[in-house]
BAFI-3210 file (N, C-alpha, C; in Angstrom, 3 decimals, decimal comma, padded with zeros to 6 digits):
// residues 178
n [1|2|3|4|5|6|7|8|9|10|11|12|13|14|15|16|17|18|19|20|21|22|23|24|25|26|27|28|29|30|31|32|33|34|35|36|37|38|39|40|41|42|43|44|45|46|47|48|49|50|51|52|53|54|55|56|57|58|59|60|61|62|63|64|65|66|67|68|69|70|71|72|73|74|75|76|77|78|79|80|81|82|83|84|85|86|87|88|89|90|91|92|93|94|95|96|97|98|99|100|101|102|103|104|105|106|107|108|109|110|111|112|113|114|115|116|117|118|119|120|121|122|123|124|125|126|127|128|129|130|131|132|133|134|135|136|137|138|139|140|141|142|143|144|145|146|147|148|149|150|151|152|153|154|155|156|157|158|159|160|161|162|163|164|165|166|167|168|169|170|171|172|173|174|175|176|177|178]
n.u [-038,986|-040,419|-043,473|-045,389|-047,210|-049,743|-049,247|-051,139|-051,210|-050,674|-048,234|-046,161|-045,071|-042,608|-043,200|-042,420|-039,403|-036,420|-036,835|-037,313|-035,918|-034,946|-033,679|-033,836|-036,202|-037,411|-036,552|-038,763|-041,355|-041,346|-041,600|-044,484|-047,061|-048,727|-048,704|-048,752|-048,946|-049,227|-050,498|-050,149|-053,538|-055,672|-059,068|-062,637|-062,935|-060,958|-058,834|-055,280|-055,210|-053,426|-054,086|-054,624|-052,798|-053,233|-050,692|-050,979|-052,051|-054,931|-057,327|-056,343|-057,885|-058,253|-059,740|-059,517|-057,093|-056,768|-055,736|-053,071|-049,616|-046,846|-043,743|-041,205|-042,870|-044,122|-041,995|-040,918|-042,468|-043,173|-040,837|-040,599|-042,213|-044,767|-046,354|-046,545|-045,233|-044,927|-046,638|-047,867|-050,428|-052,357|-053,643|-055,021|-054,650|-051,793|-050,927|-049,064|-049,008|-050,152|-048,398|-049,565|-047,754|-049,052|-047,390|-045,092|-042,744|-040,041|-039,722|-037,452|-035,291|-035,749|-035,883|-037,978|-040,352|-042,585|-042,761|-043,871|-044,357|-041,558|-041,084|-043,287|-041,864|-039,065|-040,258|-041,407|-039,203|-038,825|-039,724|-039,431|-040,294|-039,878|-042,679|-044,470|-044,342|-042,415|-043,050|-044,032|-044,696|-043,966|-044,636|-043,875|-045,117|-045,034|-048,137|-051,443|-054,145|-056,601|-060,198|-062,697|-064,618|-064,202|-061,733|-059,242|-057,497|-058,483|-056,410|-056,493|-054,211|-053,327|-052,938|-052,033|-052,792|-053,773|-053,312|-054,672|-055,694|-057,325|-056,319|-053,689|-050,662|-048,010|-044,762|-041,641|-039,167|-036,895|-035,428|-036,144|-033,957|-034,491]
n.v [036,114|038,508|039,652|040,415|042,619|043,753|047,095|050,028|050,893|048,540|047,055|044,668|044,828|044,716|043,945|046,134|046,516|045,414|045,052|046,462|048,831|048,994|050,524|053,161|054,279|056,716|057,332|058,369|058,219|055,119|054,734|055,312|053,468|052,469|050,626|048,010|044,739|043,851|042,709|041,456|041,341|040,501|042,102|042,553|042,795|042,044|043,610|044,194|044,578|046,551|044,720|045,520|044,009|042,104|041,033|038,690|037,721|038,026|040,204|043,728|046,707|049,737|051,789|051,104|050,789|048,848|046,495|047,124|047,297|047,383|049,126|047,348|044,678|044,191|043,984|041,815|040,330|040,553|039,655|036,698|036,125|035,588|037,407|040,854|043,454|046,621|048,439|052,165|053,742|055,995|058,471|061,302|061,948|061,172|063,344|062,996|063,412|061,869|062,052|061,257|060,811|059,905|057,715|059,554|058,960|057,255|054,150|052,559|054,446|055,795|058,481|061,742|062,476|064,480|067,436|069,256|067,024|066,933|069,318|069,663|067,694|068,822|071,302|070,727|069,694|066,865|063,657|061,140|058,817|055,873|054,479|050,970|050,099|051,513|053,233|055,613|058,127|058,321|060,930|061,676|063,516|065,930|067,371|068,869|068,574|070,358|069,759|068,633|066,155|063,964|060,903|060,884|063,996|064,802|066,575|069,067|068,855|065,949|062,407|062,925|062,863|063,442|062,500|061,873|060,679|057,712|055,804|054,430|054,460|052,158|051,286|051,460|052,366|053,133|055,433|058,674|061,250|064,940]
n.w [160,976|158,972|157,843|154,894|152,933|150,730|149,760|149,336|146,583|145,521|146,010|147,189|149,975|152,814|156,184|159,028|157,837|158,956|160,944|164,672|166,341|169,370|171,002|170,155|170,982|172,496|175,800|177,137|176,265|176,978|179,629|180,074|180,551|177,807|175,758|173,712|171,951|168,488|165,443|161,873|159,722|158,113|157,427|157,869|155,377|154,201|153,600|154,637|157,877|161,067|164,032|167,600|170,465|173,604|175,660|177,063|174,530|174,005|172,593|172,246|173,441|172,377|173,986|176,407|179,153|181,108|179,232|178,402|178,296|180,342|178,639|179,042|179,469|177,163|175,060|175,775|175,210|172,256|171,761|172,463|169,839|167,210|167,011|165,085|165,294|167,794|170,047|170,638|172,253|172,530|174,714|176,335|178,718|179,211|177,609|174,935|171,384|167,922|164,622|162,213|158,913|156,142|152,996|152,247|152,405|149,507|150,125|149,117|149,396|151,463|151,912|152,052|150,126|149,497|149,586|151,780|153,777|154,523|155,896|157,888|159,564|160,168|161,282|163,468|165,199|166,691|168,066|165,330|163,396|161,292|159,392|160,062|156,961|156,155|154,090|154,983|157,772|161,519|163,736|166,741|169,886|172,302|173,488|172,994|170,796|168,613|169,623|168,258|167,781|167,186|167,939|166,094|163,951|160,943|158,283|156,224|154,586|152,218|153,439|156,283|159,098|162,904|166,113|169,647|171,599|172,668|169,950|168,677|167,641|165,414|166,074|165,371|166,286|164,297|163,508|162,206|160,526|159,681]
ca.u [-039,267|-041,359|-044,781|-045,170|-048,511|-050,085|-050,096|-052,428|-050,530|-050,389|-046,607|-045,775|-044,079|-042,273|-043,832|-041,191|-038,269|-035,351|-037,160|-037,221|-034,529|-036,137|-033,157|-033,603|-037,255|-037,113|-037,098|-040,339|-042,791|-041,158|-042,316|-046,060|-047,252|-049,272|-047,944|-049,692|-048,367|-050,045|-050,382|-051,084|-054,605|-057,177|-060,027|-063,813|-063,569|-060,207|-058,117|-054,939|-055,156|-052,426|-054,563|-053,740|-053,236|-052,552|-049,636|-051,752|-052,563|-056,121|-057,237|-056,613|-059,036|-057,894|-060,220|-058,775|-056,235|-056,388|-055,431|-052,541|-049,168|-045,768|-042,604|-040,881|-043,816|-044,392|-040,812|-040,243|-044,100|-042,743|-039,287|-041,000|-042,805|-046,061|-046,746|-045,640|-044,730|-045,527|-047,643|-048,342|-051,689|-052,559|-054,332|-054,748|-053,891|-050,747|-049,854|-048,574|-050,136|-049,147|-048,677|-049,072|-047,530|-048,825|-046,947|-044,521|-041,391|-039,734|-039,338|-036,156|-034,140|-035,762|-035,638|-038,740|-040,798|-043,428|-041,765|-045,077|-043,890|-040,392|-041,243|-043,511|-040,915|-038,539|-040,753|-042,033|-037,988|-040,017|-039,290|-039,872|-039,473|-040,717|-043,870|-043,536|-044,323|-041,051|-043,345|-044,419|-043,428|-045,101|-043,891|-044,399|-045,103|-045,670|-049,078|-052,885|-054,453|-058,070|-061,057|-063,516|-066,038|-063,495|-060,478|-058,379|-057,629|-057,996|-055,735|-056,526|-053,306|-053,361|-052,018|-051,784|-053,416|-053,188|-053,753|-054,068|-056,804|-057,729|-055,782|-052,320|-049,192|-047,280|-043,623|-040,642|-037,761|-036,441|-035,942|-036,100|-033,329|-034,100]
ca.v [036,464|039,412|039,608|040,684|042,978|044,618|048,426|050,488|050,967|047,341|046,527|043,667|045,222|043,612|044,782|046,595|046,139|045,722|045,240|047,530|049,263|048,860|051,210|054,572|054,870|057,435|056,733|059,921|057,080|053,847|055,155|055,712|052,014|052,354|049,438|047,301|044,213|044,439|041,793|042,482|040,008|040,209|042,664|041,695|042,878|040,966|044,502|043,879|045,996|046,035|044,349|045,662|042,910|041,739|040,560|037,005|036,852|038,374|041,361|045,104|047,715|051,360|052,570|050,502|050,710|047,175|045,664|047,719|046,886|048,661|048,651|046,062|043,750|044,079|043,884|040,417|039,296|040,601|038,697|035,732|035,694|035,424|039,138|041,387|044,141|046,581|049,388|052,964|054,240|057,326|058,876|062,548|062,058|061,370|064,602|062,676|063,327|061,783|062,896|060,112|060,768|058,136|057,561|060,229|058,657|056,395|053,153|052,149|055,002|056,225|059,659|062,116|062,903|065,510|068,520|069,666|066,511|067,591|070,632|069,803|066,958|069,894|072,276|070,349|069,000|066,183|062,052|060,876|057,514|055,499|053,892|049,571|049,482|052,336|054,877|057,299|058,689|058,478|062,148|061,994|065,253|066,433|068,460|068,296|068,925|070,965|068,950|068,321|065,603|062,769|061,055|061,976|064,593|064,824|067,700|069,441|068,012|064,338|061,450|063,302|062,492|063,632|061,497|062,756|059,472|056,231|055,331|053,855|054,066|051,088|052,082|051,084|052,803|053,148|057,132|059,818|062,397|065,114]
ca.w [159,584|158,827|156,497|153,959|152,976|149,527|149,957|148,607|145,364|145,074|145,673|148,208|151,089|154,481|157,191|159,663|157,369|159,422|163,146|165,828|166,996|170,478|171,844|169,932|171,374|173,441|177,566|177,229|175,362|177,694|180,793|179,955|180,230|177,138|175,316|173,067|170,273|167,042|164,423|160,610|159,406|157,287|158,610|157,144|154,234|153,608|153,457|155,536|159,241|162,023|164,783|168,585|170,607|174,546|175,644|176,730|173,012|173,710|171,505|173,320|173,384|172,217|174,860|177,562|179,785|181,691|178,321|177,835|179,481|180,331|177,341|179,041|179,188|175,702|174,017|176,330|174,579|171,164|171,589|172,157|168,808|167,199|166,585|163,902|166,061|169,091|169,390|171,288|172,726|172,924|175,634|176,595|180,162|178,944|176,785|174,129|170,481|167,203|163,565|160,968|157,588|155,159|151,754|152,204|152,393|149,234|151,034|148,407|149,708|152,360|151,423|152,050|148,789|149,512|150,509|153,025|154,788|155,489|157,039|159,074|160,705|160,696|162,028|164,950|166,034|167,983|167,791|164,086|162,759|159,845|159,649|159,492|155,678|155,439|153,243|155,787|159,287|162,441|164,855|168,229|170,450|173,817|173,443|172,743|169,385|169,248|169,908|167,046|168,112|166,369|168,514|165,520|163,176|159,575|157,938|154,760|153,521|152,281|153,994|157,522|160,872|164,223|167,464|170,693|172,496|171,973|168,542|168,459|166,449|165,892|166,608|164,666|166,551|163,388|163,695|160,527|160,669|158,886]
c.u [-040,377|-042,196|-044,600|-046,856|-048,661|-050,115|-050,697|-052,377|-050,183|-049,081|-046,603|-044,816|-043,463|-042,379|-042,397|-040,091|-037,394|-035,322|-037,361|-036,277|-035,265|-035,097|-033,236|-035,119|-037,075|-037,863|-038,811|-041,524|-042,025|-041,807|-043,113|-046,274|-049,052|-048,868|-049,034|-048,705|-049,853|-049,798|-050,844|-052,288|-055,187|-057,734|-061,548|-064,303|-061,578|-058,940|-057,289|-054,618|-054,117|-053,690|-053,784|-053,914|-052,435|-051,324|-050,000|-052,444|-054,366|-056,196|-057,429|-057,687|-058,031|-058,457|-060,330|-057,993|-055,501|-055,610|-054,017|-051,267|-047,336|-044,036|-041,791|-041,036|-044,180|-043,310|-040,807|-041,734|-043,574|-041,720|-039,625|-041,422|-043,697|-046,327|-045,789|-044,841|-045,122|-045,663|-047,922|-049,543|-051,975|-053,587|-054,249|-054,296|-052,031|-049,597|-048,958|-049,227|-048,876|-049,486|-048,427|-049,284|-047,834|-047,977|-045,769|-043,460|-040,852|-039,469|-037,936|-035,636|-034,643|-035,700|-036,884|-039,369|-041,583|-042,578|-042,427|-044,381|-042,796|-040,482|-041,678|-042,886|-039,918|-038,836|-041,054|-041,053|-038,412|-039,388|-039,928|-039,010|-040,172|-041,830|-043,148|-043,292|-042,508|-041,762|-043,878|-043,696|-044,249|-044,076|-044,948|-044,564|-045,542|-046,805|-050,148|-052,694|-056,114|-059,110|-061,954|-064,790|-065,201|-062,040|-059,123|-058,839|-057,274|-057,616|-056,391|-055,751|-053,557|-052,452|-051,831|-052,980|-053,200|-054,156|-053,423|-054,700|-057,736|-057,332|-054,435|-051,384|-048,669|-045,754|-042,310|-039,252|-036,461|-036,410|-035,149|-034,919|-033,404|-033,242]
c.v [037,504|039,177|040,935|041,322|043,761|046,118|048,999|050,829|049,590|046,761|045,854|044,641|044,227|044,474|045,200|046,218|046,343|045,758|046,383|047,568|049,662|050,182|053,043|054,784|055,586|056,622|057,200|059,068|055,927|053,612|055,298|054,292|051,841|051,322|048,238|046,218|044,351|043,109|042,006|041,182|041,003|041,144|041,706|041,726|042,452|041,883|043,989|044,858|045,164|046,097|044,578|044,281|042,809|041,397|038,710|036,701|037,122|040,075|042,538|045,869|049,213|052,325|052,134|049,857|049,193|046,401|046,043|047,212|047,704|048,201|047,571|044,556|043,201|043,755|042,278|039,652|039,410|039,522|037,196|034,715|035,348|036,650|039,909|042,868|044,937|048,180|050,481|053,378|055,137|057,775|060,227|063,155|062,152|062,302|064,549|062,606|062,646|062,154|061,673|061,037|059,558|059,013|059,056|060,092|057,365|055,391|052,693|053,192|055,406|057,800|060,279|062,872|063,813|066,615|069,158|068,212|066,643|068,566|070,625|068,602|067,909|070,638|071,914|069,741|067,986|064,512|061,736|059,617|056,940|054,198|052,091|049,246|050,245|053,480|055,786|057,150|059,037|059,679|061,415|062,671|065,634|067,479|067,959|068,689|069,265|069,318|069,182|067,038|064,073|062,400|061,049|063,408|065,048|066,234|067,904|068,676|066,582|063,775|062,244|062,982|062,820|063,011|061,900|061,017|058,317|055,114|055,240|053,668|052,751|051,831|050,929|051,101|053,575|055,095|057,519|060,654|062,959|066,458]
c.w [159,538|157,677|156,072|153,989|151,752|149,796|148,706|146,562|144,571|144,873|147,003|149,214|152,294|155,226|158,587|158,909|158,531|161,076|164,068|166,353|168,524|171,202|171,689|170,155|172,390|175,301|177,591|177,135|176,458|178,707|181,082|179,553|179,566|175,826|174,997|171,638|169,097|165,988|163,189|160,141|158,833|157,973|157,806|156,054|153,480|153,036|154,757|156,685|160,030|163,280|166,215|169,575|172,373|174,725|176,159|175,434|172,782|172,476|172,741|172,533|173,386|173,444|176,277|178,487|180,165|180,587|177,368|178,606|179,440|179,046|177,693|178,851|177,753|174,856|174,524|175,562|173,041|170,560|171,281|170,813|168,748|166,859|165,632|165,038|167,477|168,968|170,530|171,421|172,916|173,715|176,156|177,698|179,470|178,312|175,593|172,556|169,512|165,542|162,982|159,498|156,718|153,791|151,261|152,057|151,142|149,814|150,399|149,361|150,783|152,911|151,458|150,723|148,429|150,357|151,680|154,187|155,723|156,534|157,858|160,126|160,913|161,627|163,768|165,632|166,900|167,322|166,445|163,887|161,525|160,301|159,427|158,139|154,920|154,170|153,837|157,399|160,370|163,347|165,892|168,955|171,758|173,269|173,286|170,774|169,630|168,897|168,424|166,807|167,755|167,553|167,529|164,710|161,936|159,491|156,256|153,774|153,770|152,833|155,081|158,062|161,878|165,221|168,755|172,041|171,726|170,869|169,141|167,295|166,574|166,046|166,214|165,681|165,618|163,181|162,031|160,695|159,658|158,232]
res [x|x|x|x|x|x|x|x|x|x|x|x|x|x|x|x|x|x|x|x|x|x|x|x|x|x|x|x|x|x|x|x|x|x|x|x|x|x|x|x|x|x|x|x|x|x|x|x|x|x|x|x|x|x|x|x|x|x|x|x|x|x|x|x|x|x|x|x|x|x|x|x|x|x|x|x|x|x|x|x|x|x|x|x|x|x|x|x|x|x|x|x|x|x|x|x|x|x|x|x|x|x|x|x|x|x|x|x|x|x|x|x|x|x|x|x|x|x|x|x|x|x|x|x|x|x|x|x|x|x|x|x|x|x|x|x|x|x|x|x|x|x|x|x|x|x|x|x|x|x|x|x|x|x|x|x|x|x|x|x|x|x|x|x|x|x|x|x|x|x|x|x|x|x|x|x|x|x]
***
């Protein structure tokens, strides 16, 4: 059964509608045993965060490895149950950056609503899927992104992010075509 969580607009959502399509993740991201589950709780001020989390049920560290473990490890800890879903790491060794779209995508239809968002999932032809709440779109990308003192990066435009180290997507499977 999936949870359920307030977003920011105040409408009940279900968190990953519809599961993980564990098969349309690309091999590119499987193979990099950056692999993390994720659970959604409470943080301390009682806003709900996706928590990264071991696969022994301890809490991972964004900024380390040991606590991280390879996609197989993690789908067979997922399967099990107990966690809401399962989660990428980003690290710069790895060459992998990522682009979070928040609130870009209607979650009813599924349909992209800011037209700056389309383009740039067009523009960049690269792995795109939908975030777990289903209103935005996490890309994925072979490359860096410039340095700036921060391990992401805020964009002029709203609701974007880019991740190149230390921060984690969670990861649907659930891919965008657009």
């Amino acid at each position: 059964m999936n949870k359920q969580y307030n977003d920011s607009g105040g409408k009940s959502r279900e968190v990953t509608p519809g599961g993980i399509d564990f098969e349309k993740i690309p091999s590119d991201l499987k193979i990099i045993p950056n692999w993390v589950l994720w659970n959604l709780e409470p943080n301390k001020d009682g806003r709900m965060t996706k928590k990264p989390y071991q696969c022994n049920g301890d809490p991972a560290k964004n900024n380390d490895p040991s606590t991280w473990a390879n996609f197989e490890t993690v789908v067979a800890s997922y399967e099990l149950g107990g966690c809401s879903g399962i989660g990428f790491v980003f690290q710069k060794s790895c060459g992998i950056i990522g682009i979070d779209l928040d609130h870009v995508v209607d979650p009813e239809t599924g349909k992209v609503i800011v037209p700056w968002a389309l383009k740039i999932v067009q523009d960049l032809k690269s792995y795109t899927e939908y975030s777990p709440s289903g209103d935005g779109l996490h890309i994925f990308c072979k490359g860096s992104i410039p340095e700036n003192g921060k391990d992401g990066v805020e964009s002029h435009l709203p609701h974007i992010e880019m991740y190149c180290d230390r921060l984690y997507f969670t990861v649907t499977g659930r891919v965008f075509h657009a």
